[in-house]
C-alpha positions as CSV (number, residue, x, y, z in Angstrom):
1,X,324.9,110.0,165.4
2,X,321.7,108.5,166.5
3,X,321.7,107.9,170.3
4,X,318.2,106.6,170.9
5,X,319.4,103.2,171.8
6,X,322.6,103.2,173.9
7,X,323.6,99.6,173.0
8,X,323.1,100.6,168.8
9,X,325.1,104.1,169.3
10,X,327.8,101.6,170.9
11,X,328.4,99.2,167.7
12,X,328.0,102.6,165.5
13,X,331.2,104.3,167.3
14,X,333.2,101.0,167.1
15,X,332.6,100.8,163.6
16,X,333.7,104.5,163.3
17,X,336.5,104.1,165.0
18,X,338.0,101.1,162.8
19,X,337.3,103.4,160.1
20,X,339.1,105.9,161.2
21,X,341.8,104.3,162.8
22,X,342.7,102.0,159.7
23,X,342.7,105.6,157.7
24,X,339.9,104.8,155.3
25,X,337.1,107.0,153.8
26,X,334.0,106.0,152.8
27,X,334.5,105.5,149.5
28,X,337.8,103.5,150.3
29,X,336.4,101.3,152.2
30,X,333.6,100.7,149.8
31,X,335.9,99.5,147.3
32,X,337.5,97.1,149.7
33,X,334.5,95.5,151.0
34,X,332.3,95.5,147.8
35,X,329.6,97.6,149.7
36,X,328.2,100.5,149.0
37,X,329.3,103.8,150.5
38,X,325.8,104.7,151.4
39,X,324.9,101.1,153.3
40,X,328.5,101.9,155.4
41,X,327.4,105.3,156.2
42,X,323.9,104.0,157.5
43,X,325.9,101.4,159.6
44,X,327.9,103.7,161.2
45,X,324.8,106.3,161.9
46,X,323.4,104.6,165.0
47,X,319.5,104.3,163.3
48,X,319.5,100.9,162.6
49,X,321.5,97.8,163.3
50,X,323.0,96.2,160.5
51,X,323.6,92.7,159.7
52,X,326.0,90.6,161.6
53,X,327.8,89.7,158.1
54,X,327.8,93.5,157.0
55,X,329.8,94.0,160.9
56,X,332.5,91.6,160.2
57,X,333.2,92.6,156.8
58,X,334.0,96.1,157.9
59,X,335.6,95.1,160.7
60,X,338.0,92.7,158.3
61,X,338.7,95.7,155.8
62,X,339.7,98.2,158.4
63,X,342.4,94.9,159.9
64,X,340.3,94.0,163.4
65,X,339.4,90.8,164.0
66,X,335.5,90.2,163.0
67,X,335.0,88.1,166.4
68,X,335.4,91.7,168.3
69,X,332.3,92.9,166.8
70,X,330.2,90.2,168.0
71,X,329.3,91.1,171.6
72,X,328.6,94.5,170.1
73,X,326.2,93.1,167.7
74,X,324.5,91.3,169.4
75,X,323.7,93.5,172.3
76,X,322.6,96.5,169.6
77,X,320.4,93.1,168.6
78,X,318.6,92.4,171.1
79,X,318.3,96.0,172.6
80,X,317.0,97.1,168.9
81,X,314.2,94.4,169.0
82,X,313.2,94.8,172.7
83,X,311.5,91.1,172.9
84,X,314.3,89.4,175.0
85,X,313.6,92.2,177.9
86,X,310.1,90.8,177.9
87,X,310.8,87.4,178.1
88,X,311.4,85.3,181.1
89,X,314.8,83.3,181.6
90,X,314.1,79.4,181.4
91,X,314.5,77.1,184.2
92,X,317.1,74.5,184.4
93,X,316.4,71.9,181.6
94,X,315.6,69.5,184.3
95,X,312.4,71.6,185.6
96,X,310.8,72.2,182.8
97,X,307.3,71.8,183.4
98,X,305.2,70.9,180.1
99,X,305.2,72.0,176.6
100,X,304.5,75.9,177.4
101,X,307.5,76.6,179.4
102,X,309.7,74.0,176.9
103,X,308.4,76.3,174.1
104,X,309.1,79.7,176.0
105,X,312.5,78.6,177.0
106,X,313.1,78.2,172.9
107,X,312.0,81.8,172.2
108,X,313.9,82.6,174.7
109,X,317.4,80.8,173.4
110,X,316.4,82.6,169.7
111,X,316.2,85.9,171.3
112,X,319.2,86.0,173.5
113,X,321.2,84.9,170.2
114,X,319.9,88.1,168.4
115,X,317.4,86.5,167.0
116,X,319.5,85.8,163.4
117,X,317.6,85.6,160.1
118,X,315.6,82.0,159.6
119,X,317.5,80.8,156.8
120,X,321.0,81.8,158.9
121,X,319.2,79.8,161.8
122,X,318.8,76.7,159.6
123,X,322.7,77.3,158.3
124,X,323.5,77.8,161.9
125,X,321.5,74.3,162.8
126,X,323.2,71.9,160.1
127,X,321.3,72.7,157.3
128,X,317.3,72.1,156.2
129,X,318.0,68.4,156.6
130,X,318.0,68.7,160.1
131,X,316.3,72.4,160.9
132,X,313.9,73.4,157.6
133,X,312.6,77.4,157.7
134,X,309.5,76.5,157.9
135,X,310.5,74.1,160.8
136,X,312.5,77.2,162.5
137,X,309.9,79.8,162.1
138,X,306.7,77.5,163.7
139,X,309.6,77.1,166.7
140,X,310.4,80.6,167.3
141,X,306.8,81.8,167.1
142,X,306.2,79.2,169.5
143,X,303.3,77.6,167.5
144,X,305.2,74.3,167.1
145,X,308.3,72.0,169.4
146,X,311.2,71.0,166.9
147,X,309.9,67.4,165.8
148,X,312.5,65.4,167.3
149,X,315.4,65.6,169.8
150,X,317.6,65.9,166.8
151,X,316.1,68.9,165.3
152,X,316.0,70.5,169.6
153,X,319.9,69.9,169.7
154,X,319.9,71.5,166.0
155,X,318.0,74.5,166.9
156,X,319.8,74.9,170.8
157,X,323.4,74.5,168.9
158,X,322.1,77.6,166.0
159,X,321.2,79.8,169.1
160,X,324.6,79.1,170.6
161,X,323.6,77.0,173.4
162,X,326.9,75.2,174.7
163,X,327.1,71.5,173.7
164,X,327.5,70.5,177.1
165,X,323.4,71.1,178.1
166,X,322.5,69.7,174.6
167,X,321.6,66.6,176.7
168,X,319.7,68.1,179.7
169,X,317.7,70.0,177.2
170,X,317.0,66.8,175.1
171,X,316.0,64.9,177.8
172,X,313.3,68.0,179.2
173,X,311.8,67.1,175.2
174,X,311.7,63.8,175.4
175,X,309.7,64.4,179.1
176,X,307.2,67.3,177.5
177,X,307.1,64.7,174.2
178,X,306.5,61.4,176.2
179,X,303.8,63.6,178.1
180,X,302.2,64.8,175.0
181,X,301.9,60.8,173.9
182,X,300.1,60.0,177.4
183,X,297.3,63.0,176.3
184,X,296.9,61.1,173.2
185,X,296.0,58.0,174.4
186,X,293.0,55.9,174.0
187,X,290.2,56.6,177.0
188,X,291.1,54.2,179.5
189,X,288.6,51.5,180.9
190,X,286.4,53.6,183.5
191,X,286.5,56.2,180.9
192,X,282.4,55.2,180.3
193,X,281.8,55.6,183.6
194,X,283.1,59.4,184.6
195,X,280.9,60.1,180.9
196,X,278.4,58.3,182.3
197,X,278.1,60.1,185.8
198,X,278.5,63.1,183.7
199,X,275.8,62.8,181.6
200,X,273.5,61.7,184.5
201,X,274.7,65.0,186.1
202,X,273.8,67.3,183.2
203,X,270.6,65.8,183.1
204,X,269.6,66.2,186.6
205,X,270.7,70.4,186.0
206,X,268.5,70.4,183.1
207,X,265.5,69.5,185.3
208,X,266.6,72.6,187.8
């Protein structure tokens, strides 16, 4: 047993002990969950994490109910990948300030639900009609905001943010998104004149 990471040991026992206590070998419970013996045994050594389906389809076979598993997963998760601990926890919705902290607190949100696979994010979300990959993988890498407040209540329900902040966290996008317009914007009339003094200023340090 691999005891490196405390929180991945954790899952590793439990999955033992369901083994165990539901009587099963290896090889037994190979043939009841269409795995191999070898990808059980590496589950249940503590050196890696394994995937969130492989967990519940032991825990099934060996009669426990797949739903115990998941805080045990998803610590081993997170504590395995080590980016959560580095991250900052977001701000209420309503004090978001801007499209850094928006885009932080969505990194954050993909972390703290064990950061799933991309295409289980988009099956998480609703489906690529309302979350594509491509969509999902510019979000968590923070290079890109979901495109509408649609696709942030898609992404915030796949990282199991409870439905009832859906709407405080819409409306902080539709501020950082309404901000982002303003910045867009045409030059407004005295524009010329701040360019102007500008210019005039440059010069005059050129002459220095």
């Amino acid at each position: 047993m691999d005891e490196t990471v405390r929180e991945r040991a954790l899952l590793a026992k439990t999955l033992r002990r369901f083994r165990r206590v539901a009587g099963l070998s290896y090889d037994e419970l190979a043939a009841r969950t269409g795995l191999s013996a070898a990808t059980l045994k590496r589950a249940a050594s503590g050196k890696t994490v394994p995937s969130e389906d492989t967990v519940k389809t032991i825990a099934t076979a060996c009669g426990q109910d797949p739903e115990t598993l998941r805080w045990f997963w998803l610590h081993a998760r997170i504590a395995d990948r080590g980016r959560l601990a580095q991250l900052r926890k977001p701000a209420l919705p309503q004090f978001i300030n801007g499209r850094r902290e928006l885009s932080a607190a969505l990194e954050y949100f993909y972390e703290d639900a064990g950061a799933p696979p991309l295409r289980r994010l988009t099956e998480l979300a609703g489906g690529t009609h309302l979350l594509p990959v491509s969509s999902a993988a510019r979000i968590v890498s923070r290079q890109a905001l979901p495109a509408s407040r649609q696709q942030m209540a898609a992404f915030l329900t796949a990282c199991g943010v409870p439905g009832h902040l859906l709407g405080l966290w819409g409306d902080a996008f539709d501020e950082v998104a309404q901000s982002r317009e303003i910045d867009r914007r045409e030059p407004g009339p005295f524009a010329h004149l701040v360019y102007e003094g500008d210019r005039r200023e440059q010069a005059t340090c050129s002459t220095c």
